[in-house]
VOKERO-460244 format. One line per field, with one value per residue: residue in three letters; y, z, x of N, C-alpha, C in turn; residue number from 1. Coordinates in nm, 4 decimals. Layout:
BEGIN
residu: ALA:...;
nY: Y:...;
nZ: Z:...;
nX: X:...;
caY: Y:...;
caZ: Z:...;
caX: X:...;
cY: Y:...;
cZ: Z:...;
cX: X:...;
num: NUM:...;
% end
This chain:
BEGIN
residu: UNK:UNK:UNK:UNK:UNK:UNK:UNK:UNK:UNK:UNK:UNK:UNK:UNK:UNK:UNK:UNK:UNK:UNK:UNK:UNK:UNK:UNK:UNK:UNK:UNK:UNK:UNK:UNK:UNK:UNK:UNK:UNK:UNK:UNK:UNK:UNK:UNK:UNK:UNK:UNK:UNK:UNK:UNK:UNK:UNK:UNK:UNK:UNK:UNK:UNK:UNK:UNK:UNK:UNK:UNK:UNK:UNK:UNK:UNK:UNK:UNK:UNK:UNK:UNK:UNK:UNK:UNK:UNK;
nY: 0.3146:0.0666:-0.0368:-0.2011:-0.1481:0.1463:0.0701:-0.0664:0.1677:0.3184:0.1777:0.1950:0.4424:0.6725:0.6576:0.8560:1.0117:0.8109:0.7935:1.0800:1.0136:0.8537:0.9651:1.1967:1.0155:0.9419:1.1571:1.2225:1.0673:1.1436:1.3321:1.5696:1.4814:1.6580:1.6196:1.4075:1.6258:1.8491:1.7056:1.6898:1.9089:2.0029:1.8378:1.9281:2.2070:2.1214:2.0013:2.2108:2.3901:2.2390:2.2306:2.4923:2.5027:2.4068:2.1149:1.9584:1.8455:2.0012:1.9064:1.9450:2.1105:2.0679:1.8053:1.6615:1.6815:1.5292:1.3865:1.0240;
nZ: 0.4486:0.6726:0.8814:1.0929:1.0859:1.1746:1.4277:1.5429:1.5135:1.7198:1.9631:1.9913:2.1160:2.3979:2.6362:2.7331:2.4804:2.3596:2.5123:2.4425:2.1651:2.1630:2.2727:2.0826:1.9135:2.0310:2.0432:1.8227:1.6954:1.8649:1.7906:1.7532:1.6359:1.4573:1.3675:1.5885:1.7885:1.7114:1.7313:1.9893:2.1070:2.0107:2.1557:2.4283:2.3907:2.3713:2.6312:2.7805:2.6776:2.7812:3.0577:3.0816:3.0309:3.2204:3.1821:3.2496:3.5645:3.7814:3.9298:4.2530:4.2499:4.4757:4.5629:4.3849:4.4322:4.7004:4.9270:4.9842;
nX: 2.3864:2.2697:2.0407:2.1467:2.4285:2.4502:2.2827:2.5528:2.7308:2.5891:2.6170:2.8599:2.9224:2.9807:2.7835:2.6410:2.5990:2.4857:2.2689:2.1906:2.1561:1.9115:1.7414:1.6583:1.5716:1.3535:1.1998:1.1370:0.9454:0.7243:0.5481:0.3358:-0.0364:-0.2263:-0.5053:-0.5796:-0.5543:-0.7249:-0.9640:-0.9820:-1.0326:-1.2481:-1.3874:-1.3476:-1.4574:-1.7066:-1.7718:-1.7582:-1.9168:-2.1930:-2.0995:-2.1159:-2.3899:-2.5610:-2.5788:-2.3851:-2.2135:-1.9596:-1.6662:-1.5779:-1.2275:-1.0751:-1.2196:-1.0887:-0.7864:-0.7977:-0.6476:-0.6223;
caY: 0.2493:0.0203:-0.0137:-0.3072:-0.0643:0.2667:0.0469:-0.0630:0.2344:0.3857:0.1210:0.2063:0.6049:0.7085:0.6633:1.0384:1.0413:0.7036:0.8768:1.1830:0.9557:0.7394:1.1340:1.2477:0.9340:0.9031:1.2609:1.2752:0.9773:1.1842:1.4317:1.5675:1.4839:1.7615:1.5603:1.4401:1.7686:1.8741:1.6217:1.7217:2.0643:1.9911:1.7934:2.0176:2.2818:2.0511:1.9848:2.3541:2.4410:2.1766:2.2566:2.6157:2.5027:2.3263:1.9572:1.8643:1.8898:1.9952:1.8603:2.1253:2.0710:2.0208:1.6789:1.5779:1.6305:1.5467:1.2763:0.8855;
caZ: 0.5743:0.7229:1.0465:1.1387:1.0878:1.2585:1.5703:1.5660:1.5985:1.8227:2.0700:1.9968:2.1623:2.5062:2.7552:2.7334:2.3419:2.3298:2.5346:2.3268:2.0598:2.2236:2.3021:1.9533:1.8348:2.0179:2.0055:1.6288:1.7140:1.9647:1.6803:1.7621:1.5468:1.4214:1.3874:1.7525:1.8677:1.6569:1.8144:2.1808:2.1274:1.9920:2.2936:2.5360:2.3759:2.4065:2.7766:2.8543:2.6934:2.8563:3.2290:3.1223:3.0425:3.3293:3.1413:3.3214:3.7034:3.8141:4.0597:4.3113:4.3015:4.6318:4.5854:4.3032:4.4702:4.7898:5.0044:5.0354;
caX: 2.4206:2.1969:2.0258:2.2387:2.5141:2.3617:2.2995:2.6417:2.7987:2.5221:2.6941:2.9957:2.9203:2.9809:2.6761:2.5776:2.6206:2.3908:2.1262:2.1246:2.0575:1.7757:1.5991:1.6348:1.4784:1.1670:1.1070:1.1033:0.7842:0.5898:0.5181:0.1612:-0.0735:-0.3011:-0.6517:-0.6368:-0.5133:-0.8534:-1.1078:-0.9656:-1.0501:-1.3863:-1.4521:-1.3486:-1.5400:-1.8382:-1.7977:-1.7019:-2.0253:-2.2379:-2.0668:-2.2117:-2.4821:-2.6021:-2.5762:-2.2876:-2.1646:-1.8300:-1.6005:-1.4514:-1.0676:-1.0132:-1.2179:-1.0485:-0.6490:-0.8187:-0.5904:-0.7019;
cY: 0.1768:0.0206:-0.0883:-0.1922:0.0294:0.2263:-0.0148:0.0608:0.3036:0.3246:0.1409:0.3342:0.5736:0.7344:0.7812:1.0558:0.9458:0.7506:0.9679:1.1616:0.9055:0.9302:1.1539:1.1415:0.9306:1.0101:1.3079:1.1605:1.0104:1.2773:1.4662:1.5473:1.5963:1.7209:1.5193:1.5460:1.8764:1.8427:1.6746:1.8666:2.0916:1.9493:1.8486:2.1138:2.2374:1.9980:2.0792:2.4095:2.3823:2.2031:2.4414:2.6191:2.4175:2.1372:1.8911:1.9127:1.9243:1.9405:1.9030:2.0266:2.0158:1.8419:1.6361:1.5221:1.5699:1.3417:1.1460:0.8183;
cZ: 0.6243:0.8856:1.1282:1.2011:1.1599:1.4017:1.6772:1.6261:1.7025:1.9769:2.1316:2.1023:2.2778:2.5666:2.7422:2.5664:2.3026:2.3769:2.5004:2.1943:2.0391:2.2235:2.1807:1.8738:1.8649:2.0573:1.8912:1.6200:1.7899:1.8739:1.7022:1.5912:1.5428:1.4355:1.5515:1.8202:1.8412:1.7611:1.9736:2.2168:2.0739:2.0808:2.4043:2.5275:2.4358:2.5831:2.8128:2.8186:2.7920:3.0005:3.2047:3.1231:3.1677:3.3353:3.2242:3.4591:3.7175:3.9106:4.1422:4.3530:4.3963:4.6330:4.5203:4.3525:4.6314:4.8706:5.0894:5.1473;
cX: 2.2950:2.1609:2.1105:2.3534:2.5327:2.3520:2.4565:2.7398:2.7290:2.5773:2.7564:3.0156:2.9109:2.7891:2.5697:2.5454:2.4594:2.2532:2.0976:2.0405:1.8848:1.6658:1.6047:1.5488:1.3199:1.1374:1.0691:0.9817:0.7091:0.5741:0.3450:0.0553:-0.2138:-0.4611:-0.7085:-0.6424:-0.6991:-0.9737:-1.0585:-1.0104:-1.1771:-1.4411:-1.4278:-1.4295:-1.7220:-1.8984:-1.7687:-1.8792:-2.1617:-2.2386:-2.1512:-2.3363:-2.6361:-2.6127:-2.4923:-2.2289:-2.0322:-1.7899:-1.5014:-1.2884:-1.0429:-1.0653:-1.1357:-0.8833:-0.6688:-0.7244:-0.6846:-0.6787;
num: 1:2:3:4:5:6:7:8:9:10:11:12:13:14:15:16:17:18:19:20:21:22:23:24:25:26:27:28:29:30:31:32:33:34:35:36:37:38:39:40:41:42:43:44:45:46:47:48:49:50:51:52:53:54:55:56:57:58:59:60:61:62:63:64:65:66:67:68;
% end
């Protein structure tokens, strides 16, 4: 079957059916990927140690959600 085809009848489906589809599709493309998931957890490590180590400052919560 082709895509031609595939989007045809995806048309063809009830509203609710069509947006089940549309979610199943682009959650099978947010798929984490393992290497970034890697490097983000190397760099957090690296600024977790740093903030312990006095290299880097924190910023108390309250400024950060603090109303403009």
């Amino acid at each position: 079957m082709s895509s031609k085809e595939i989007l045809e009848q995806a048309m063809a489906l009830k509203p609710e059916e069509r947006f089940m589809v549309v979610e199943g599709l682009l959650e099978s493309l947010d798929e984490p990927d393992r290497k970034i998931d890697e490097i983000w957890v190397e760099e957090a490590e690296k600024r977790l140690r740093a903030y312990r180590e006095g290299r880097l400052a924190g910023i108390p919560m309250e400024e950060i959600f603090r109303d403009k």
